[in-house]
Every structure is written in structure tokens, then in C-alpha cells.
N, C-alpha and C positions, 0 to 999 in steps of 0.2 A: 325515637320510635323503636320501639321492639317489638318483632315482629312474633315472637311466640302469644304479647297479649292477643295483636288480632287475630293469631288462629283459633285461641280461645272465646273470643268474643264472636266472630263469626263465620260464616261458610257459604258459599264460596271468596278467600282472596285471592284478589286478581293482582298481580306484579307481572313487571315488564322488565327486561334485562340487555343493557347497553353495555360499547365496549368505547373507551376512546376513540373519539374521532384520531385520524392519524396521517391525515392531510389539509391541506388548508380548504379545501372544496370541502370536505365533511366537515371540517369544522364551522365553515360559514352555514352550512344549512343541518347544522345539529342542535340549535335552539330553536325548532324549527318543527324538526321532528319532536322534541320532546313537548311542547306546547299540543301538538296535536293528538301525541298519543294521552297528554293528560284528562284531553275533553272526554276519554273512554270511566275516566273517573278510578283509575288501577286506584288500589292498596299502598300501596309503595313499588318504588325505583330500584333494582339493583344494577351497581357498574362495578365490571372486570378489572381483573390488575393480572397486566401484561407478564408471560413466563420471564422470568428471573428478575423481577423487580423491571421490565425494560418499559411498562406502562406507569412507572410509579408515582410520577407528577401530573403525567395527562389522568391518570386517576383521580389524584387529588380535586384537582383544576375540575374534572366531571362531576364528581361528586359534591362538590363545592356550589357548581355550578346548578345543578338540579337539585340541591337541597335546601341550599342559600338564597341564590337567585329565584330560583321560580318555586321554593317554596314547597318542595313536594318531599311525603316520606322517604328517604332512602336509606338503601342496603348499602356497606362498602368492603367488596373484598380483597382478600390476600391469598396470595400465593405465596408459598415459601421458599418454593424451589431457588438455591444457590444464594437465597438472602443469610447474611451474617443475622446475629440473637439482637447484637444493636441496630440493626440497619431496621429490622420486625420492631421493632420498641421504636424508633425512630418513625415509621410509617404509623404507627395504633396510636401514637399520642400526637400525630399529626390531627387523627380521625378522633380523635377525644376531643381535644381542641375543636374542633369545629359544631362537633357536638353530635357525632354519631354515634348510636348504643346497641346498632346492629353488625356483628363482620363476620360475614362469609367467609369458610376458610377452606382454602383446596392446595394440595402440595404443588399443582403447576407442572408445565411440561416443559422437559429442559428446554433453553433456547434453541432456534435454528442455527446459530452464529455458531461456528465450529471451533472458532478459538475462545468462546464462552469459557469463564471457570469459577465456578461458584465458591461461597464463601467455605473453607476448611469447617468450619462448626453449623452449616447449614442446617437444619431439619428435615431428615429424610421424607417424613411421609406426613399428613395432615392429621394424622393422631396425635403426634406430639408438637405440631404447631397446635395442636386445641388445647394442650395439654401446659404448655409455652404462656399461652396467654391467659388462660382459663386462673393460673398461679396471680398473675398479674395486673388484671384489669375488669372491670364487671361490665364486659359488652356483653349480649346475648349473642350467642355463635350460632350457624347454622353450617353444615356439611352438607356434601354432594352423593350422591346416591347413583348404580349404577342399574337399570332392569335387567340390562344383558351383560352386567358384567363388567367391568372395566374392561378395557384392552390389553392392557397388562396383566389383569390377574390371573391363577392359573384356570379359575374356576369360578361360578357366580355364586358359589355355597361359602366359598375362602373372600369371595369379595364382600358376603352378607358381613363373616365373620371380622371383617375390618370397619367394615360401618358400625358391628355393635360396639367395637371400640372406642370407633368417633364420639360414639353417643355418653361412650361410658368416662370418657374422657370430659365430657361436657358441652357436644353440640345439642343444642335444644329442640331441631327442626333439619330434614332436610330435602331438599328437589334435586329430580331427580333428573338423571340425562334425558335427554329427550326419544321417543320410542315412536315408530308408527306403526303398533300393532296394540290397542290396550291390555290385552292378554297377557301382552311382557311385563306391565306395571301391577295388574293384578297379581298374576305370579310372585311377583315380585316383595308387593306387599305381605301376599301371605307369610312367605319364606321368613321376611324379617318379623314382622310378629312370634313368629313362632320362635324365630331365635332373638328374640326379648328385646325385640328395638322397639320401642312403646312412642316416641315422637310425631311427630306429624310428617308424614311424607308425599312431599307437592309433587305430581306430577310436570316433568317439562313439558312446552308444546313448542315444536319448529315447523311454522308451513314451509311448503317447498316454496322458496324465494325465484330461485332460477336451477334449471337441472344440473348443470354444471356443477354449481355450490352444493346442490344437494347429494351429489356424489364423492365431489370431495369431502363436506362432511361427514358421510357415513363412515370412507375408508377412515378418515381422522380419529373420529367418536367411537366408532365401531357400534353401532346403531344400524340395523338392516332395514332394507330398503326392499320393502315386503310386497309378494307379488302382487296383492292387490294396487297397491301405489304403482310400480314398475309398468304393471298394465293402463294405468292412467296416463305414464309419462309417455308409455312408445303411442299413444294415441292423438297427441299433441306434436306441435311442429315448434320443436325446440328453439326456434330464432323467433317463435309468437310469444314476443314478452307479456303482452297481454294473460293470453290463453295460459302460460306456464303461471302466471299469478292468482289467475281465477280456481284454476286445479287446485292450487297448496290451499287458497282459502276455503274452497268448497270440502278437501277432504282435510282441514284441520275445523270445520265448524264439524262436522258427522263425530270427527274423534272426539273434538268436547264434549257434545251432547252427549255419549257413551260413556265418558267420565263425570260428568258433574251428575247424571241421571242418578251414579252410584256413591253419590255425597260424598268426591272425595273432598280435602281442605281446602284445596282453590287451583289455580291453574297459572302457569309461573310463560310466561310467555320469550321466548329469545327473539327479539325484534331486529337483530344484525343494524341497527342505527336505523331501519325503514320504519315505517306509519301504515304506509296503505293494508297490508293484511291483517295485524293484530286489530285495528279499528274494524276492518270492516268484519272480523270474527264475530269480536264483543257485541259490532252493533245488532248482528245475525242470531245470535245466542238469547241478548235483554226478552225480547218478546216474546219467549219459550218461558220465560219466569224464571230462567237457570241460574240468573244472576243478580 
């Protein structure tokens, strides 16, 4: 499955994006979640691969698992960060073999493990892993896209200006972090259009899961956590697991409506291994004709 045909073939696609399970409680009930998110009827699956290779078999084993087993389109990505040029050839002809012709490609965030040390001929940055594999294998690639920026970079003009590399490099498509103000994704899009990114660029969507995660994601992502939201959140009684669920889906079905109204290519969903929000989006969205 390649995912550039179906941006060209239709509008909106819908994709959902998993990380390895990473205990035995997630893994018992992670064919479970994916069964359920599939009744939403998504596009295709994409799954994670862990900063410095540390996801690289539960990757496999996921991907394997949701493309083999239950039969459904999927993405499989890579990160490069601290992987050796063989160990990157070692993982793509794993995912050749099984028979994936889509891979995700993000340079990865160094490991938390302090005595980490990556391979000496690593691949700095995700231009030249596109650049790496682009020489070597005929997957369709897709890269990652920042609205606000990366957190690293100095600026979001010097961050466009690394995307149109990506692109130039040979990513075909990319989604983008996830944003909860649409204005950042618009912006965003204009910016790269104008500096010649021509690809399809997905919007992420992240409901707010729990407020906790939601703040740690931000600081992590560097994704602001916009007053409108913030005034949602201090209105809720943060230990109301309920009420903190109902909030993210209520203000992640408002943020779709506002993007699919403006045809973008589809809506890329990060499901954190749950069901309950991204299902009950889609189901809330279908009846508007949006999808």
C-alpha cells in the first residue's frame, strides 16, 4: 500500500497512528484496540519505531501484526537517530520482506538512557536517511512536518526550509505534528507552498487523552496549548476521567470540522494505543458528510 496513491485518489484519508505496546497489559489488550479502531473504516495504520532503534522488533512484531494479522493498510516507520547504515538496511529489508512499500522517516530523539551511544556513521537528520534509502529501495517515503516549528529549530522559516529538503530529497507526503489552534496548520501550509513544498501535507489530530499527558506532550512536542483549550481544561475536574475525555473529543471533533470544511487531504489521527476518542470523532464527523 502506498500511501501517496490514496491521497490522490481521494479526500479525506483517514489514518491512525500506534506505538508499540510496551508491557504485557498493553500488549494483551492491543489487538483489541486495533480491531475497534478498524470498525472507523481509517485509510491505513501507521506504527512508531522507538528513539534509537529501542522499538525495533516490537515495531516489527506491530506492524506485522496489523498488516498480516488483521489485514489492514499500513505505514512502518524509522527513525535514525544512532542506528548504524547496516542496522537501517537491516530494519527496510526486514519491512520489504513482509511486504511494506510505505516508510515513514523521522531522525528520532536521542534516547533517555544516558549511557546511550549511537552508531559513529549514524545519520544526522531525516534528510539524509530519505536520502539513504531513497538511493536503495522503492518504498514511498513520507516525513514529518512541524506548524510551530520544531523544538530544535532556530526558527519555523529554517524549519520550512528543512522540510523542502525532505521533500527534495524524496519524501512524497508529509503529517504534520499535531496543533490545537488550526491557524498554525494554515499558516503553515501557506509558508511551505510558497517555499515550493508541493506534497500533500496531513494535518495531525491529538484529542486531549488525560490533562497530565496533555501537558507533558506539549513541553515534549513543543505544540501550545492554546487559551481557548486551557480554559476548557481549568473548567473540568482533572481526576473526572470521564469529563477530561469528553472535552478532547468534543474539542477535537470542532477542530476537524474546521479542517476537513477547508478540503484539506485527510486527518492523521495519534490514538496513544486508545479507541474510545478517535471512534467516537469519526463517528461524530460521518453525518456532516465530512467523510
Amino acid at each position: 500500500m502506498r500511501v501517496t496513491e490514496l491521497y490522490e485518489k481521494k479526500k479525506p484519508v483517514i489514518s491512525m497512528e500506534f506505538f508499540p505496546p510496551r508491557t504485557e497489559k498493553a500488549e494483551a489488550s492491543f489487538g483489541g484496540v486495533v480491531d475497534t479502531l478498524a470498525e472507523s473504516n481509517p485509510d491505513y495504520m501507521a506504527v512508531t519505531f522507538g528513539a534509537g532503534g529501542s522499538t525495533r522488533d516490537g515495531s516489527y512484531q506491530t506492524v506485522k501484526q496489523i498488516m498480516i494479522d488483521k489485514n489492514l493498510p499500513t505505514v512502518a516507520y524509522i527513525a535514525g537517530f544512532g542506528l548504524g547504515p547496516d542496522e537501517i538496511i537491516e530494519v527496510l529489508d526486514k519491512y520489504k520482506a513482509l511486504g511494506v512499500e510505505t516508510i515513514f522517516v523521522i531522525r528520532g530523539d536521542r534516547p533517555r538512557d544516558a549511557d546511550f551511544k549511537g552508531h559513529p556513521e549514524s545519520l544526522p537528520y531525516a534528510s539524509d536517511m530519505i536520502e539513504f534509502i531513497k538511493k536503495r529501495y522503492d518504498f514511498t517515503l513520507g516525513c514529518a512536518g512541524y506548524p510551530e516549528g520544531h523544538i530544535e529549530a532556530p526558527s519555523l522559516e529554517k524549519d520550512i526550509e528543512y522540510l523542502k529538503l525532505k521533500v527534495d530529497k524524496g519524501a512524497e507526503y508529509v503529517v504534520t505534528q499535531y496543533f490545537y489552534d488550526n491557524a498554525y496548520y494554515f499558516d503553515y501550509v501557506g509558508k511551505c507552498r510558497a517555499a515550493g513544498v508541493d506534497v500533500p501535507i496531513v494535518p495531525g489530530v491529538m484529542p486531549v487523552y488525560t490533562i497530565k499527558l496533555t501537558r507533558m506532550l506539549s513541553d515534549v512536542c513543543g505544540s501550545t496549548i492554546t487559551d481557548a483549550l486551557r480554559e476548557k481544561i481549568e473548567a473540568v475536574d482533572p481526576d473526572d476521567k470521564g469529563a477530561v475525555l469528553n472535552l478532547g473529543i468534543d474539542f477535537a471533533v470542532d477542530q476537524c470540522k474546521g479542517l476537513l470544511e477547508t478540503g484539506v487531504p485527510g486527518l492523521h489521527f495519534y490514538t496513544m494505543d486508545r479507541a474510545k476518542s478517535t471512534t467516537e470523532i469519526i463517528r461524530r464527523l460521518r453525518p456532516d458528510g465530512l467523510l
